[in-house]
C-alpha positions in Angstrom: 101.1 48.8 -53.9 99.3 51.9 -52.9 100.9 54.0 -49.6 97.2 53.3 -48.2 97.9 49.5 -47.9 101.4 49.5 -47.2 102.8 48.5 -43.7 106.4 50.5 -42.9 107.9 47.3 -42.2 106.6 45.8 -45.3 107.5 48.8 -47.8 110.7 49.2 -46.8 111.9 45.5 -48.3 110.1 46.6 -51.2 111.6 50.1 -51.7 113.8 50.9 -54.8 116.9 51.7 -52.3 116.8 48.5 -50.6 116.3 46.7 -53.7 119.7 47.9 -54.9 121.2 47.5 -51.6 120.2 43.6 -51.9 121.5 43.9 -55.2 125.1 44.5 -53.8 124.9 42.3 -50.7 124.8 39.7 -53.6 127.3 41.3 -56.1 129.6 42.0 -52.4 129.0 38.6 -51.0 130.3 37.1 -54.8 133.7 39.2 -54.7 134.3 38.3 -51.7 134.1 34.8 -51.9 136.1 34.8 -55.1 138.6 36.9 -52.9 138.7 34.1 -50.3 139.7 31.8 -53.5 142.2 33.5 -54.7 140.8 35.6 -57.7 140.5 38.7 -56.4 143.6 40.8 -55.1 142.8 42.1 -51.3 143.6 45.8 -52.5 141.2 45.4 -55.2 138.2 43.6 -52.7 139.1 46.5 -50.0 138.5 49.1 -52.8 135.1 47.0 -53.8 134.3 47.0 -50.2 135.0 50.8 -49.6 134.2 52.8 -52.4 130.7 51.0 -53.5 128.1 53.3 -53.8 125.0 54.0 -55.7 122.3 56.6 -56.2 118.9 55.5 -57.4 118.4 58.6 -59.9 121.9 58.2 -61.6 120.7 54.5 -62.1 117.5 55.7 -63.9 119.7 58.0 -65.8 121.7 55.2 -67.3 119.0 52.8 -67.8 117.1 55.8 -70.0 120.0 54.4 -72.5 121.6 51.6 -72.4 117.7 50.2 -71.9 119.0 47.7 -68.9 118.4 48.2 -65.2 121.5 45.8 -64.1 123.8 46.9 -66.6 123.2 50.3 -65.1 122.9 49.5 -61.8 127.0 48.1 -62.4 127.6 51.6 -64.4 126.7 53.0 -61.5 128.6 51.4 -59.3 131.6 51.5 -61.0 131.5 54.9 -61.5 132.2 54.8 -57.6 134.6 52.2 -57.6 136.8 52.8 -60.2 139.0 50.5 -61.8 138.4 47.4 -58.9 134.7 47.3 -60.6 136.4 44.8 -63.0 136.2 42.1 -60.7 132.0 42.9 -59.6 129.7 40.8 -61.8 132.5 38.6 -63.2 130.8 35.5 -64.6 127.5 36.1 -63.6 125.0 36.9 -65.6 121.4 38.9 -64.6 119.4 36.6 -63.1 122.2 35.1 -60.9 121.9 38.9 -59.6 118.2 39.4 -59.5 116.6 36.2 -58.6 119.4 35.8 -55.7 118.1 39.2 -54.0 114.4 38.3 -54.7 114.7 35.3 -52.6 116.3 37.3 -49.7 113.4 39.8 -50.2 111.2 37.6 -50.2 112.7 35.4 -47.4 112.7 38.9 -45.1 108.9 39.6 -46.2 108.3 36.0 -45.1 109.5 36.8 -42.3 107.2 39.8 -41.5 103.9 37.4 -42.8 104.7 34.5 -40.4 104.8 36.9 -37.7 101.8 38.3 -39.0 100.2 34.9 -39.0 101.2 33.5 -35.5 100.1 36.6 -33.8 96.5 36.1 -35.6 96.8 32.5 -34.7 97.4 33.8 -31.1 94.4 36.0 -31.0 91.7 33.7 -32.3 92.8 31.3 -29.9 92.4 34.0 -26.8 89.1 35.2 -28.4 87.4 31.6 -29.1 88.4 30.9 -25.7 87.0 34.0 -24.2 83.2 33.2 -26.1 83.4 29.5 -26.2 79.8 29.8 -23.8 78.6 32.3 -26.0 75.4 29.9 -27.6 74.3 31.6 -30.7 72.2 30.3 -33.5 74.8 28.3 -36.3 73.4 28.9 -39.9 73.3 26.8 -43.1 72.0 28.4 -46.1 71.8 31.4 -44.5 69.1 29.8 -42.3 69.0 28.9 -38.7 69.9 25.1 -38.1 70.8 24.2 -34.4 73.2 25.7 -31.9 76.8 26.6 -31.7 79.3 28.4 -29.8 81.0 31.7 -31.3 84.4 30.4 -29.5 84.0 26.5 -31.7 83.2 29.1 -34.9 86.8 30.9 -33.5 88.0 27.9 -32.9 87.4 26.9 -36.5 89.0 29.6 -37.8 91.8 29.2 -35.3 92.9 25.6 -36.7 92.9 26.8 -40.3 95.6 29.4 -39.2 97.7 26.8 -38.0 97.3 24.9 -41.5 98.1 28.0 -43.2 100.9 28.8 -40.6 102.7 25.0 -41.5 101.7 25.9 -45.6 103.5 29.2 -45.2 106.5 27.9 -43.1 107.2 25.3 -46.5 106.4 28.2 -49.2 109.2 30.3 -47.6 111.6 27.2 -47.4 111.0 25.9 -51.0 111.8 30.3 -52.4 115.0 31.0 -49.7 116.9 29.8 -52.7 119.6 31.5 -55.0 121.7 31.0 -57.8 124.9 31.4 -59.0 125.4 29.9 -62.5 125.7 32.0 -65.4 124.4 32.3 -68.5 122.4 29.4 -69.0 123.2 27.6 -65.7 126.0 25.6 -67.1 128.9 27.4 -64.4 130.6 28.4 -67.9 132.6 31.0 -66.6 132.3 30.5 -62.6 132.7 27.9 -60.5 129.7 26.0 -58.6 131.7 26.2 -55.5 131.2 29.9 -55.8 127.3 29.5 -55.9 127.6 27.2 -52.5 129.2 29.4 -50.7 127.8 32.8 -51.5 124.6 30.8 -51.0 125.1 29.9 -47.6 126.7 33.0 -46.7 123.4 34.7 -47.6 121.5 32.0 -45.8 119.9 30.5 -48.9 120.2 27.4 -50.4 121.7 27.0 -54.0 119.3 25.5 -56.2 119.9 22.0 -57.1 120.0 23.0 -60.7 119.2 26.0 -62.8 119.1 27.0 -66.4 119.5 31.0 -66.8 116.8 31.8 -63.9 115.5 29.8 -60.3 112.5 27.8 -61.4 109.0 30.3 -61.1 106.9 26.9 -59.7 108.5 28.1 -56.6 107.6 31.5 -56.7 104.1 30.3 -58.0 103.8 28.0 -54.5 104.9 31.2 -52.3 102.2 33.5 -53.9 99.4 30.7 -54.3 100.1 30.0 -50.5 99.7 33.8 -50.2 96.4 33.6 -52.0 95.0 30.6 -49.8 95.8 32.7 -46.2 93.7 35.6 -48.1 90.8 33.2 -48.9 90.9 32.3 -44.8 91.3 36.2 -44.0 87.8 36.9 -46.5 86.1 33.8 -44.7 86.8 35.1 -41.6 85.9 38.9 -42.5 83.1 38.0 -44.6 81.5 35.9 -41.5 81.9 39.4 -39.1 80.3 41.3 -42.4 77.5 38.9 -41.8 77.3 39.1 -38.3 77.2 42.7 -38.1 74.0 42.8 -40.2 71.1 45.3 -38.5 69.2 42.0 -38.9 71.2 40.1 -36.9 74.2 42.0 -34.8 75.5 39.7 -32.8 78.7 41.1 -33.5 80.4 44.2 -35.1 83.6 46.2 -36.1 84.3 48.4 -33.2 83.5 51.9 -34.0 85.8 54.6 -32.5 84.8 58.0 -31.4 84.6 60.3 -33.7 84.3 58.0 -36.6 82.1 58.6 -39.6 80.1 55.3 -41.7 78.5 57.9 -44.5 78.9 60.5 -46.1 74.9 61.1 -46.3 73.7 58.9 -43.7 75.1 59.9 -39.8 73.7 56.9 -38.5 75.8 54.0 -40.5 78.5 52.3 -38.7 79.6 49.9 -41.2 82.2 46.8 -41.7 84.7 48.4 -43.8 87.8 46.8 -42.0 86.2 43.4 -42.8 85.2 44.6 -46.5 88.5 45.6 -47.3 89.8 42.3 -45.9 87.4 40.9 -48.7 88.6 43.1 -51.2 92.3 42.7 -51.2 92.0 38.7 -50.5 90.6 38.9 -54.3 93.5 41.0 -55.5 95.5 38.1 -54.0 94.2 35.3 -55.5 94.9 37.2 -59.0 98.6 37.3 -58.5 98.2 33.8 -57.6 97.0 33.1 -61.5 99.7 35.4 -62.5 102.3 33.2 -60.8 101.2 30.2 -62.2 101.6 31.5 -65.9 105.2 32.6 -65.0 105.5 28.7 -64.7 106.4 28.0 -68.0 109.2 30.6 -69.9 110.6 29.6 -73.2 113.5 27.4 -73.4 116.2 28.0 -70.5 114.4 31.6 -69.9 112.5 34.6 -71.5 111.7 37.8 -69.4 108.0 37.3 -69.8 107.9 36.7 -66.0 110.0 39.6 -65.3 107.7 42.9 -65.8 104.7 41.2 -63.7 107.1 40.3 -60.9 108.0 43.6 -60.2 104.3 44.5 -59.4 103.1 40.7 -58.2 105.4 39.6 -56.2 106.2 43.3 -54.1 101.8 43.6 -53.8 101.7 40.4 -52.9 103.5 40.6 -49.9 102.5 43.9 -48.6 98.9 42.8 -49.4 98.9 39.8 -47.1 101.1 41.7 -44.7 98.4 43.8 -44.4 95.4 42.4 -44.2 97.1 40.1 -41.7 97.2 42.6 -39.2 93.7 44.1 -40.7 92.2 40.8 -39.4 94.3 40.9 -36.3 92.8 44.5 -35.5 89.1 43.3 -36.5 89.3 40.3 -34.2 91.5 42.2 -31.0 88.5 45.1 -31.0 85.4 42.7 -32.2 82.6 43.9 -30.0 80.2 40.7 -29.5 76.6 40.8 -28.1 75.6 37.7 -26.0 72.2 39.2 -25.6 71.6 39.4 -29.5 73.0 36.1 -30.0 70.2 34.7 -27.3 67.6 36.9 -28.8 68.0 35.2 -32.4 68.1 32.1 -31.0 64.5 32.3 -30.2 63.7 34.3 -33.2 62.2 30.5 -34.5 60.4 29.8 -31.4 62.0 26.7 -31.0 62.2 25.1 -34.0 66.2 24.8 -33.7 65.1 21.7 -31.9 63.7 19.8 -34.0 66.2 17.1 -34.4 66.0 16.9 -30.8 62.3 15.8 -31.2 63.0 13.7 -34.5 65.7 11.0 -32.4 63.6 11.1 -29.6 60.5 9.9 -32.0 62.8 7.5 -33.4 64.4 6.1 -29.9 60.4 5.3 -28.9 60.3 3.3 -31.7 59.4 5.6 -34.9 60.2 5.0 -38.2 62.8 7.5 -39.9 60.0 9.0 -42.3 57.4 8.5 -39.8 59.0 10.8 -37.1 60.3 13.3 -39.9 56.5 13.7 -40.8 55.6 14.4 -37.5 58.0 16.9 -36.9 57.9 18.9 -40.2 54.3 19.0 -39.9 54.5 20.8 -36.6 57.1 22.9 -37.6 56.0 24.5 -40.8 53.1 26.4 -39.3 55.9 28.0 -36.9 57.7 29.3 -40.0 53.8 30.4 -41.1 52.6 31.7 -38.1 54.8 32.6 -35.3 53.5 29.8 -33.1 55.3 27.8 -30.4 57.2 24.6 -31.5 56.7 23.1 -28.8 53.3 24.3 -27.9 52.4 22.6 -31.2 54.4 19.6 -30.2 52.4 19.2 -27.4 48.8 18.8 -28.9 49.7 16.8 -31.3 48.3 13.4 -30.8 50.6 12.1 -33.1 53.9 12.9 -30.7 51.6 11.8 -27.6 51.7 8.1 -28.8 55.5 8.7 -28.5 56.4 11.0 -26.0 54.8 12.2 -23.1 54.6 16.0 -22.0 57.4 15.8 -19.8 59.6 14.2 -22.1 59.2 16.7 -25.2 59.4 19.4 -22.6 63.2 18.3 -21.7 64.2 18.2 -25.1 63.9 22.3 -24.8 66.8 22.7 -23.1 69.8 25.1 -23.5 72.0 24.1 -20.8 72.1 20.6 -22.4 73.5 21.8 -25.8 75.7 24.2 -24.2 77.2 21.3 -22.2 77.4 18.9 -25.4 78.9 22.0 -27.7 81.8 22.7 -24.3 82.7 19.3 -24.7 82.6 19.0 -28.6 84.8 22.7 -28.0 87.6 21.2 -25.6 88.0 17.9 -27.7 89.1 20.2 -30.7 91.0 22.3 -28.6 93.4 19.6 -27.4 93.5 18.6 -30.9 94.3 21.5 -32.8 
């Protein structure tokens, strides 16, 4: 991933140094744990222990000949070592290596994105409590419908973090696991009690059973749950993108001084938090389709899965890690515009109640069809015209056989949807 969208935190797990370095916690964690059994001499583990070292561009070296990044990661490290290196690698093969330390980079970049995602659980829960009186117009199609809250919108959002939250918590648990089984998983050449404990040392779990590699359905349910908590990050973004709309601008992006929207056009202040939200979620959902097709490797393993790893899985992580805390920036600094909200509620002239008149036809005693006719007949002209709902409503002889004046003027009432929306608001509250 870029430098652009790449969180400190984040790129540091991913860097090349601290790829090798969690290439020997694993390597040191298996000599020690064979020392502990009796296979390696103590003079031999202490020179393992104290001489390791390695240097990244010595590594490339190597690798520009014998055509193998872990055979010259070992070179490498032997070269510090000296004769003790004997005793690093012994029995394992790649894979037992390289998938091991993928699981404890990915297991620390979990970490990061679980943060990540209760802190952004934490903030839609402040902010749909903050506006959950804020009445605004809710919109189907694109089109005005009735009224809703922007906190219950929030609050929407807000529950579908939590899903995501209990998705993400059983992604990282299914990939915190490692293996230590040689060639083709068969322990051929070292024993399974080896696996258990360097496993738990590390604080994975061994996998139940392997061939040559840890099974990529995992990896494919870590990245695919990646690419669902983008697809809630664009829903959310692509919702403020809407709202921020000259048309309607009830809310926006806040724009800091000194910022610039256009290169050409001084006035803009655009979305472009909430677009690049949208932008990256789709990059997501790519390495999601990626991940899936690394499901199935030829007999007990092929490397097709291993060149698009080292770009999907890395981006992956610092992608979601950052758009994460995109969206928590968006939502901490969203400015929101009560007044606007009110002012496109009456944009229709009252036509967002017309299912307020339709039940109260129907409660008189109305047929279904027969109040539906009434009302749509009133209400098209509005959409034609500009006129008054209820004005309309009100010399019509057709409602008079129903309702009388004072009746269809109640129905026009904000305070009684506000009330019925608080309630509707607090009910989900308690049971999210």
């Amino acid at each position: 991933m870029i430098t652009r969208y790449t969180r400190p935190e984040m790129g540091r797990i991913w860097s090349e140094e601290n790829k090798y370095a969690t290439w020997w916690k694993v390597e040191l964690e298996v000599c020690r744990v064979q020392h502990q059994r009796g296979l390696i001499p103590a003079e031999s583990l202490h020179e393992i222990e104290s001489r390791a070292a390695f240097q990244a561009e010595r590594i490339l070296e190597i690798e520009e000949q014998v055509k193998h990044d872990v055979i010259a990661f070992l070179t490498n490290v032997g070269e510090n070592i000296g004769p003790a290196a004997r005793f690093v690698h012994k029995g394992l093969t790649s894979s037992d290596l390289l998938d091991t330390a993928l699981a404890l980079q990915l297991a620390e970049s979990g970490v990061l994105i679980l943060d990540d995602l209760v802190r952004l659980e934490q903030v839609l829960t402040a902010k749909s409590l903050a506006y959950r009186d804020y009445l605004m117009i809710g919109r189907t199609h694109g089109v005005h419908a009735e009224p809703i809250t922007f906190g219950l919108k929030l609050l929407i959002y807000r529950a579908e973090i939590a899903r995501q939250i209990r998705r993400f918590k059983l992604a990282l648990e299914d990939i915190k696991v490692g293996k230590i089984s040689g060639a083709v998983g068969t322990y051929q050449h070292i024993d399974p009690e080896v696996e258990e404990r360097v496993c738990r040392n590390l604080g994975l779990v061994p996998a139940p059973v392997s061939n040559q590699i840890v099974q990529r359905d995992r990896h494919a349910f870590f990245v695919a749950t990646l690419a669902l908590i983008g697809a809630t990050l664009e829903k959310i973004a692509t919702e403020i993108r809407h709202l921020q709309r000259t048309e309607v601008l009830e809310a926006e992006e806040f724009f800091s001084q000194g910022q610039k929207g256009s290169s050409a056009m001084p006035h803009k202040r655009n979305p472009i938090r909430s677009e690049r939200i949208c932008g990256l979620a789709r990059l997501l959902r790519g390495y999601s389709v990626t991940a899936l097709e690394n499901v199935a490797l030829w007999h007990e393993r092929d490397i097709s899965h291993s060149s698009n790893e080292r770009i999907i899985l890395p981006d992956a992580c610092i992608c979601a890690d950052f758009i994460l805390n995109e969206t928590i920036r968006v939502l901490t600094d969203l400015q929101v515009y009560p007044e606007k909200m009110r002012a496109n509620l009456d944009k229709t002239h009252g036509l967002i109640f017309s299912q307020e008149i339709l039940l109260a036809l129907i409660e008189k005693g109305a047929s279904r069809e027969e109040a539906y006719a009434i009302v749509q007949q009133n209400a098209m002209p509005v959409w034609q015209t500009g006129a008054s709902f209820r004005e309309l409503l009100l010399k019509d002889q057709d409602v008079g056989k129903w309702l009388t004046a004072g009746e269809v003027e109640q129905l026009f009432n904000f305070e009684k949807v506000l009330a019925r929306i608080h309630a509707i608001y607090e009910r989900a509250l308690a049971r999210c």
